[in-house]
mmJSON file of the N, C-alpha and C atoms, coordinates in Angstrom:
{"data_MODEL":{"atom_site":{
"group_PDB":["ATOM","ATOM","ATOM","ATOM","ATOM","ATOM","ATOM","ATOM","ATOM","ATOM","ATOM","ATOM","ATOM","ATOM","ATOM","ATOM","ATOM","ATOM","ATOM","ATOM","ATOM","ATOM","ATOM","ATOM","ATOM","ATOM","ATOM","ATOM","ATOM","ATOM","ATOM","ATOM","ATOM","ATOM","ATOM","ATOM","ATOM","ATOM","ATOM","ATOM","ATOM","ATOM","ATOM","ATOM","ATOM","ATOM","ATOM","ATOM","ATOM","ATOM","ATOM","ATOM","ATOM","ATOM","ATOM","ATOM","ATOM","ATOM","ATOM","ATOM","ATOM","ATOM","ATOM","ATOM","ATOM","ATOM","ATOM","ATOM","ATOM","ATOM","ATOM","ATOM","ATOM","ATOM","ATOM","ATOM","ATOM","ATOM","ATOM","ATOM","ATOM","ATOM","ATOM","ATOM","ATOM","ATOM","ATOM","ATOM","ATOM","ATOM","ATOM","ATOM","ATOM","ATOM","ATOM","ATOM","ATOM","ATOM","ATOM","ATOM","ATOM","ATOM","ATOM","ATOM","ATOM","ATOM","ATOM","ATOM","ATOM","ATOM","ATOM","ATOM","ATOM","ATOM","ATOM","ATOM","ATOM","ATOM","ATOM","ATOM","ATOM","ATOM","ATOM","ATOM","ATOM","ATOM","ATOM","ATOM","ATOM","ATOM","ATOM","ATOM","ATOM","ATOM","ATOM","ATOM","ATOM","ATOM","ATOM","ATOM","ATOM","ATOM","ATOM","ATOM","ATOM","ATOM","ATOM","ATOM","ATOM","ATOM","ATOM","ATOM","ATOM"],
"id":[1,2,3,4,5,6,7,8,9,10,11,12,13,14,15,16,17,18,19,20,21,22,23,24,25,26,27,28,29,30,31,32,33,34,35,36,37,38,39,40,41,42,43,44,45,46,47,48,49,50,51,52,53,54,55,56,57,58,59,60,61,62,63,64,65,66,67,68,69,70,71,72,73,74,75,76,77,78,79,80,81,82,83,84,85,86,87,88,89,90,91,92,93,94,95,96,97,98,99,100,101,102,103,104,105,106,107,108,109,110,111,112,113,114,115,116,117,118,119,120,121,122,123,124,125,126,127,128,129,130,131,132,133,134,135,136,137,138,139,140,141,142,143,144,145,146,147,148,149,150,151,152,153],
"type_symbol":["N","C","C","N","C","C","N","C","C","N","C","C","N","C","C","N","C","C","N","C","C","N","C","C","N","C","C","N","C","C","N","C","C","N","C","C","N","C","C","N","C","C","N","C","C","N","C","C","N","C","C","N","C","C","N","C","C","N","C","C","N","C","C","N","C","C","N","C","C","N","C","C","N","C","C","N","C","C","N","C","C","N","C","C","N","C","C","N","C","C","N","C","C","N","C","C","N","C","C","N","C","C","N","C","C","N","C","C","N","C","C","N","C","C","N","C","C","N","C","C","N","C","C","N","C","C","N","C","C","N","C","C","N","C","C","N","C","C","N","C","C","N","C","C","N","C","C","N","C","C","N","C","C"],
"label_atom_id":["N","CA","C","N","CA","C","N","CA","C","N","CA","C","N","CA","C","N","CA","C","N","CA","C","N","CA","C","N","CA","C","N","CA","C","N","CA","C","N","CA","C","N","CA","C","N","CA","C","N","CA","C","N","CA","C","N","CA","C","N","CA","C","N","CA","C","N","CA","C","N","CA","C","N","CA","C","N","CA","C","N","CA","C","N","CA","C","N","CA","C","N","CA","C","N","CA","C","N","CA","C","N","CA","C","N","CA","C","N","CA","C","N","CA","C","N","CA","C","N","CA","C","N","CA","C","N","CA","C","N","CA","C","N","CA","C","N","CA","C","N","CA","C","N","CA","C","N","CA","C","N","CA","C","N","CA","C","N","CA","C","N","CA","C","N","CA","C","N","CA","C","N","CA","C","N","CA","C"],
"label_alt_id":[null,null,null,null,null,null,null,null,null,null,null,null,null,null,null,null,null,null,null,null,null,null,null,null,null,null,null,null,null,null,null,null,null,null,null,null,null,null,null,null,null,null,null,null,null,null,null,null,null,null,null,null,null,null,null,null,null,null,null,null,null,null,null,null,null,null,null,null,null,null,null,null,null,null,null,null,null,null,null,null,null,null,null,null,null,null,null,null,null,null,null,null,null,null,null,null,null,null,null,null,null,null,null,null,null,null,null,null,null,null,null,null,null,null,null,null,null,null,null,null,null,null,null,null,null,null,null,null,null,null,null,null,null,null,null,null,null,null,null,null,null,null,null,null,null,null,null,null,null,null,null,null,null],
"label_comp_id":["UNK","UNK","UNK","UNK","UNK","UNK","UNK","UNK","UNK","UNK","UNK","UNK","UNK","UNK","UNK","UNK","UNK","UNK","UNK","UNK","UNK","UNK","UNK","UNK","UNK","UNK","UNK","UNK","UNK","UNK","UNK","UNK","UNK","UNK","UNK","UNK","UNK","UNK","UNK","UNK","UNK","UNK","UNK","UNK","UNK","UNK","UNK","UNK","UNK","UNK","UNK","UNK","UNK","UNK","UNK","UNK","UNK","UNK","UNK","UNK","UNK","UNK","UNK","UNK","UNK","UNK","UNK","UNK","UNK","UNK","UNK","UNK","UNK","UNK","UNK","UNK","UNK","UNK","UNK","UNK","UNK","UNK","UNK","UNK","UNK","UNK","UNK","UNK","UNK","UNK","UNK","UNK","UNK","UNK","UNK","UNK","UNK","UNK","UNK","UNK","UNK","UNK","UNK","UNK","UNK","UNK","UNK","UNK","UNK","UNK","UNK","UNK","UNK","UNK","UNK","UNK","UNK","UNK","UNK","UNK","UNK","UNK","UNK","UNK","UNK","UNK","UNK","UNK","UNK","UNK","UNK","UNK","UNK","UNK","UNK","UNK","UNK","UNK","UNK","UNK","UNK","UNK","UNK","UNK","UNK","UNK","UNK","UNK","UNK","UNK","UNK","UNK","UNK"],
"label_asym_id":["A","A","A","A","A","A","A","A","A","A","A","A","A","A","A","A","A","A","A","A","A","A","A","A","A","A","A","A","A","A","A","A","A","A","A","A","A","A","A","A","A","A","A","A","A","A","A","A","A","A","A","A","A","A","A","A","A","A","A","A","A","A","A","A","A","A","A","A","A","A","A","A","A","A","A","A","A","A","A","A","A","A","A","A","A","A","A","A","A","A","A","A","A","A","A","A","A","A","A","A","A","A","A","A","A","A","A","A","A","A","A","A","A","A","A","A","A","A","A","A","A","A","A","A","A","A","A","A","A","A","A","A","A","A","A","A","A","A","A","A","A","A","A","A","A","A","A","A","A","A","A","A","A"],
"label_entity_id":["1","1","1","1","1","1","1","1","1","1","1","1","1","1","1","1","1","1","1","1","1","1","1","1","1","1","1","1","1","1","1","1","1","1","1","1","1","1","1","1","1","1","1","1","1","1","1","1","1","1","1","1","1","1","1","1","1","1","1","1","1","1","1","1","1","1","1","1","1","1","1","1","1","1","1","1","1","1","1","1","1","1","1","1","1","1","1","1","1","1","1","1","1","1","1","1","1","1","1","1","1","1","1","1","1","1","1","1","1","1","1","1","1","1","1","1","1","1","1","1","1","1","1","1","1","1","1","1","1","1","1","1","1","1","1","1","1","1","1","1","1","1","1","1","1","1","1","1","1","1","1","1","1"],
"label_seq_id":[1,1,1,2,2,2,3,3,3,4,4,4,5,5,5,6,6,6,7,7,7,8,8,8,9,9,9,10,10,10,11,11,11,12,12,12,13,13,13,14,14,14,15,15,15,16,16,16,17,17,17,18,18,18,19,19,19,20,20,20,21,21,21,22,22,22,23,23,23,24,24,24,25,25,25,26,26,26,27,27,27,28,28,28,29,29,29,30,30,30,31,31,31,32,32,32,33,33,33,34,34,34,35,35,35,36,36,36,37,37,37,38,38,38,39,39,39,40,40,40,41,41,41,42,42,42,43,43,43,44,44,44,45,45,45,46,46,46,47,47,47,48,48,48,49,49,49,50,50,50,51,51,51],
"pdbx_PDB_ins_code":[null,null,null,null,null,null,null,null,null,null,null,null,null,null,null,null,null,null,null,null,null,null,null,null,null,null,null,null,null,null,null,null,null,null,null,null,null,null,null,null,null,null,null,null,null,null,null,null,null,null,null,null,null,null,null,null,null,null,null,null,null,null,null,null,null,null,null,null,null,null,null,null,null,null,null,null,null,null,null,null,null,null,null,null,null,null,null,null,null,null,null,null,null,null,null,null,null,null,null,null,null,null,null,null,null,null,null,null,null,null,null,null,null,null,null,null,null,null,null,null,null,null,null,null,null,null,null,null,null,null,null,null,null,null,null,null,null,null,null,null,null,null,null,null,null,null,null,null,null,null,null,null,null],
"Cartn_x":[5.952,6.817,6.938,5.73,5.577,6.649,6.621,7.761,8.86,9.272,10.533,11.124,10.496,10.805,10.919,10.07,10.445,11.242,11.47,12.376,14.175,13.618,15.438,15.614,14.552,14.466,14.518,14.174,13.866,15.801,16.684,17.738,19.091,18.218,18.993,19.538,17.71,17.79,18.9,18.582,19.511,20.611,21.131,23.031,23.042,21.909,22.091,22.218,21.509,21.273,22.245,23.691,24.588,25.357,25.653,26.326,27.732,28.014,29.538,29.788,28.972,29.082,29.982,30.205,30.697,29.263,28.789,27.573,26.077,26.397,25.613,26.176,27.34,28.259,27.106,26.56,26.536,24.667,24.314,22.711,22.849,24.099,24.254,22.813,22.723,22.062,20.64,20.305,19.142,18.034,18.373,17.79,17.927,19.552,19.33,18.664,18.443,17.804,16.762,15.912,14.138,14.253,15.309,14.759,15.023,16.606,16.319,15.236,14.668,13.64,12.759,12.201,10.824,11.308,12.983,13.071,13.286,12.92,13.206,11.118,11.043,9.048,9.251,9.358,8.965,9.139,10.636,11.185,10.228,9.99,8.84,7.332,7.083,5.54,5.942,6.897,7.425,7.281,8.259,8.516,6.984,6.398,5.085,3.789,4.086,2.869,1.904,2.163,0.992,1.549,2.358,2.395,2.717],
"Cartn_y":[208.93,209.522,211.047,211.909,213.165,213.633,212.768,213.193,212.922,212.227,211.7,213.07,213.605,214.707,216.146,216.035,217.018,217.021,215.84,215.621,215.962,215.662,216.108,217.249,217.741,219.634,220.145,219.96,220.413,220.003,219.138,218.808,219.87,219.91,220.693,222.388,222.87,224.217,224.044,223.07,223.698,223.709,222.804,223.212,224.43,225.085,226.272,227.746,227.246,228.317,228.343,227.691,227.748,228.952,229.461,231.133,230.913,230.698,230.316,231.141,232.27,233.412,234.445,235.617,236.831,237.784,237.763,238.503,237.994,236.561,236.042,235.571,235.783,235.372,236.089,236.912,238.166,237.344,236.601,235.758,235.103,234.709,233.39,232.115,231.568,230.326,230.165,231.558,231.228,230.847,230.889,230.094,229.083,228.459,226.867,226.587,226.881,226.291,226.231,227.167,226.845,226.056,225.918,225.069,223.146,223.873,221.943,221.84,222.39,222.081,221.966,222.346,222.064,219.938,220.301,218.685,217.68,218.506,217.474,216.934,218.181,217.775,216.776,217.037,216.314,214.922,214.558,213.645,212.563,213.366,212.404,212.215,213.04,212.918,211.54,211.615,210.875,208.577,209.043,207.918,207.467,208.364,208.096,207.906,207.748,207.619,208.807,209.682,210.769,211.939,211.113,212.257,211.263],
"Cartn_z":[80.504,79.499,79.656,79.707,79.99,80.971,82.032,83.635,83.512,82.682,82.301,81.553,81.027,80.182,80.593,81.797,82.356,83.659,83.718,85.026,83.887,83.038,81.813,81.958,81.673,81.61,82.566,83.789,85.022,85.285,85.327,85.348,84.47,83.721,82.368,83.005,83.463,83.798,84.917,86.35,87.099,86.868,86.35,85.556,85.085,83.962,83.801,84.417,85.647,86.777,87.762,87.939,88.395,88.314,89.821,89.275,88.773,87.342,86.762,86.118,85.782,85.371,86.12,85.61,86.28,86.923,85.741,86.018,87.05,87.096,87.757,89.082,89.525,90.852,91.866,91.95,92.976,93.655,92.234,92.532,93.813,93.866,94.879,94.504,94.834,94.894,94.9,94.587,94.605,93.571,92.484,91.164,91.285,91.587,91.67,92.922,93.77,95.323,94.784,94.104,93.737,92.758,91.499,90.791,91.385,92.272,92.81,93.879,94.269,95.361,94.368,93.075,92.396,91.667,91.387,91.325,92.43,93.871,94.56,94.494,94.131,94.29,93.455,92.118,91.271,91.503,91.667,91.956,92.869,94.22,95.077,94.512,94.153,93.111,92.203,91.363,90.471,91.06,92.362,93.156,93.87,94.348,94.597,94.241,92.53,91.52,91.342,91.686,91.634,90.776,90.024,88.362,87.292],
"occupancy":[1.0,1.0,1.0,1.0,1.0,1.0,1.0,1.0,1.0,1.0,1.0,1.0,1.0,1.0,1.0,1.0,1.0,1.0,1.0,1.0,1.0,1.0,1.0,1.0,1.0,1.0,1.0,1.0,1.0,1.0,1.0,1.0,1.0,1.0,1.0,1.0,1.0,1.0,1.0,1.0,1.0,1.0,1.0,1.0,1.0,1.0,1.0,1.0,1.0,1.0,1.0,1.0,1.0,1.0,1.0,1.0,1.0,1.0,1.0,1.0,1.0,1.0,1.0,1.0,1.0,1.0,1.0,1.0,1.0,1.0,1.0,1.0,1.0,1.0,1.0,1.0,1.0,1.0,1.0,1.0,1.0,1.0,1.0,1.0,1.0,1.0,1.0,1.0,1.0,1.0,1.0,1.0,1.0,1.0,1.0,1.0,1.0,1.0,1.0,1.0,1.0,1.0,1.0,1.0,1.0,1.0,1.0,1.0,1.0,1.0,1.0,1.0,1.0,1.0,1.0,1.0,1.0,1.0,1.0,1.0,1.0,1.0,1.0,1.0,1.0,1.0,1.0,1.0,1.0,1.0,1.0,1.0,1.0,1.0,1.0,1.0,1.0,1.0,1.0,1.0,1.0,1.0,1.0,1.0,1.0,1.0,1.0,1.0,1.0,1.0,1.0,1.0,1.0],
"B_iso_or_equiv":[0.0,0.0,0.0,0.0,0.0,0.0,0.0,0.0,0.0,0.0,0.0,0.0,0.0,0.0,0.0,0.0,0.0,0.0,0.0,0.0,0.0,0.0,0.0,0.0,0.0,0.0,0.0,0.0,0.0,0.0,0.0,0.0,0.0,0.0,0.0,0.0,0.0,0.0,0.0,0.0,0.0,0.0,0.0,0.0,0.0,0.0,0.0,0.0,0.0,0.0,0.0,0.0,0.0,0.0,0.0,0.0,0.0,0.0,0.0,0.0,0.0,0.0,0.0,0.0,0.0,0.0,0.0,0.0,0.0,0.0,0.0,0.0,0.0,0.0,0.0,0.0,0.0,0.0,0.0,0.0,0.0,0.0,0.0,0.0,0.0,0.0,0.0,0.0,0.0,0.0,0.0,0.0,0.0,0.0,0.0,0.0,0.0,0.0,0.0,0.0,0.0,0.0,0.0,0.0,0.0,0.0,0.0,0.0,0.0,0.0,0.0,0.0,0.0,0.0,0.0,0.0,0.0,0.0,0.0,0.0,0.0,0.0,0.0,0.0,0.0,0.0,0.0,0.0,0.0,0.0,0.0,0.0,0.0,0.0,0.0,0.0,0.0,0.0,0.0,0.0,0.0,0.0,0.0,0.0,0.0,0.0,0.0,0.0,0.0,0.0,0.0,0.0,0.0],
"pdbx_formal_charge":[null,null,null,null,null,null,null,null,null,null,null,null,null,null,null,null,null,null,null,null,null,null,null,null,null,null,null,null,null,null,null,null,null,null,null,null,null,null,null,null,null,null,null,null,null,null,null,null,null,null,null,null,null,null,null,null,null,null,null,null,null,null,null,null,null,null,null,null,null,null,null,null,null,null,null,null,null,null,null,null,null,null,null,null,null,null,null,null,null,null,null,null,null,null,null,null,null,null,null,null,null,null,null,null,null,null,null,null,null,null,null,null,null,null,null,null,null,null,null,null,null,null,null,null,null,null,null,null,null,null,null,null,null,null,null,null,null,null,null,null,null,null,null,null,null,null,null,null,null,null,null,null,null],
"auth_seq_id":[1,1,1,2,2,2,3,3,3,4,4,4,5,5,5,6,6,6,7,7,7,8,8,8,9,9,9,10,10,10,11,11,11,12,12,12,13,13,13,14,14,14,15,15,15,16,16,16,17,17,17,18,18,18,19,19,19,20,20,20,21,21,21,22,22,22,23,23,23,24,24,24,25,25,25,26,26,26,27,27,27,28,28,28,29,29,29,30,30,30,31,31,31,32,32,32,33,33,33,34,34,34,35,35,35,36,36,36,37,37,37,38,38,38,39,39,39,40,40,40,41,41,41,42,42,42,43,43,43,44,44,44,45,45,45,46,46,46,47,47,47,48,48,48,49,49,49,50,50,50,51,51,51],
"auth_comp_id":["UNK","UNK","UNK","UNK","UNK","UNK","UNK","UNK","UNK","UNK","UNK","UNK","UNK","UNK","UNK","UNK","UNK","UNK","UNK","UNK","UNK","UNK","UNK","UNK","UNK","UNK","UNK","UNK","UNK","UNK","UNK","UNK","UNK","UNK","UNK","UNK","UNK","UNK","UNK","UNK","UNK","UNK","UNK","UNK","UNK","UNK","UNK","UNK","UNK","UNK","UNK","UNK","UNK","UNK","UNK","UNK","UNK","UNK","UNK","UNK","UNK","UNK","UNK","UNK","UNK","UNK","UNK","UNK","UNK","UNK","UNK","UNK","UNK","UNK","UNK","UNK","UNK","UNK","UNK","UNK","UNK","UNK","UNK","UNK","UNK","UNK","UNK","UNK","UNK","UNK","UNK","UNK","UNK","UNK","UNK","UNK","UNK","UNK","UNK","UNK","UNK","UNK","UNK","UNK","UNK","UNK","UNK","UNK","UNK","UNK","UNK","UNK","UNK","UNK","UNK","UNK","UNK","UNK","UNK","UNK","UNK","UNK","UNK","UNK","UNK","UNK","UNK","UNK","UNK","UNK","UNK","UNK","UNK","UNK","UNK","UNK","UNK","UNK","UNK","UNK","UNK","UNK","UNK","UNK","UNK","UNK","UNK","UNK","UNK","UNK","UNK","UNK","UNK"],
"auth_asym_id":["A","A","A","A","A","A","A","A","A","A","A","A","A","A","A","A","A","A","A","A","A","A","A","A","A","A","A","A","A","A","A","A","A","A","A","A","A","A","A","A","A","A","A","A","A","A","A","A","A","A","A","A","A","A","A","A","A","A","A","A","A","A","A","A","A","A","A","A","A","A","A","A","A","A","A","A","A","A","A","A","A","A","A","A","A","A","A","A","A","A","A","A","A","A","A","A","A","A","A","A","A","A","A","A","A","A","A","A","A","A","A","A","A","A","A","A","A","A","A","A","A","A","A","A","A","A","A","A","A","A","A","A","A","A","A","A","A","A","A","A","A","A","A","A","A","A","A","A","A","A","A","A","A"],
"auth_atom_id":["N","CA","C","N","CA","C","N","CA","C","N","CA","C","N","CA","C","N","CA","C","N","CA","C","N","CA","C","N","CA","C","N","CA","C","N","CA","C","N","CA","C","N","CA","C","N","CA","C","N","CA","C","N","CA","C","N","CA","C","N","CA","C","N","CA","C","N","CA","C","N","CA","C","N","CA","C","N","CA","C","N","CA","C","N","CA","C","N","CA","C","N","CA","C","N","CA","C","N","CA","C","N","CA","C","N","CA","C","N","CA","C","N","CA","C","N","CA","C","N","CA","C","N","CA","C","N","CA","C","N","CA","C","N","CA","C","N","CA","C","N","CA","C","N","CA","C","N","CA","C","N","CA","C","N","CA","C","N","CA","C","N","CA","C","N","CA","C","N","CA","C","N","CA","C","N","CA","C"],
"pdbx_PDB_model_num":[1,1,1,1,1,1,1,1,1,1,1,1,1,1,1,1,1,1,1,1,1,1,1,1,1,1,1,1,1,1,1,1,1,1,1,1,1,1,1,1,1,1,1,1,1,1,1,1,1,1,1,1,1,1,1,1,1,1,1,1,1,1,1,1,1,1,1,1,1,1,1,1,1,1,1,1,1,1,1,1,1,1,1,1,1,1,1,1,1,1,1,1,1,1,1,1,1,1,1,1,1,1,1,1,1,1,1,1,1,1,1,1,1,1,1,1,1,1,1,1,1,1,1,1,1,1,1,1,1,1,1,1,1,1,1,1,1,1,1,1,1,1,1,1,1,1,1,1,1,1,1,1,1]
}}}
């Protein structure tokens, strides 16, 4: 239940971290690249029983 919940949240942020902003155009990709690489962890931890 715990991972489920943060696999929502962990989902949630990277939509938020999308540069769709003006002010955030210039980030390029790099908020979302770390946060989808921490859900691609999760994700396999998840599939592999070890969370």
């Amino acid at each position: 239940m715990p991972s489920t919940i943060l696999l929502i949240v962990l989902i949630l942020v990277l939509v938020a971290v999308l540069p769709t902003w003006g002010h955030s155009r210039s980030w390029g990709y790099a908020p979302s690249g770390t946060i989808g690489l921490l859900l691609v962890i999760l994700i396999i931890l998840v599939l592999t029983g070890r969370l």
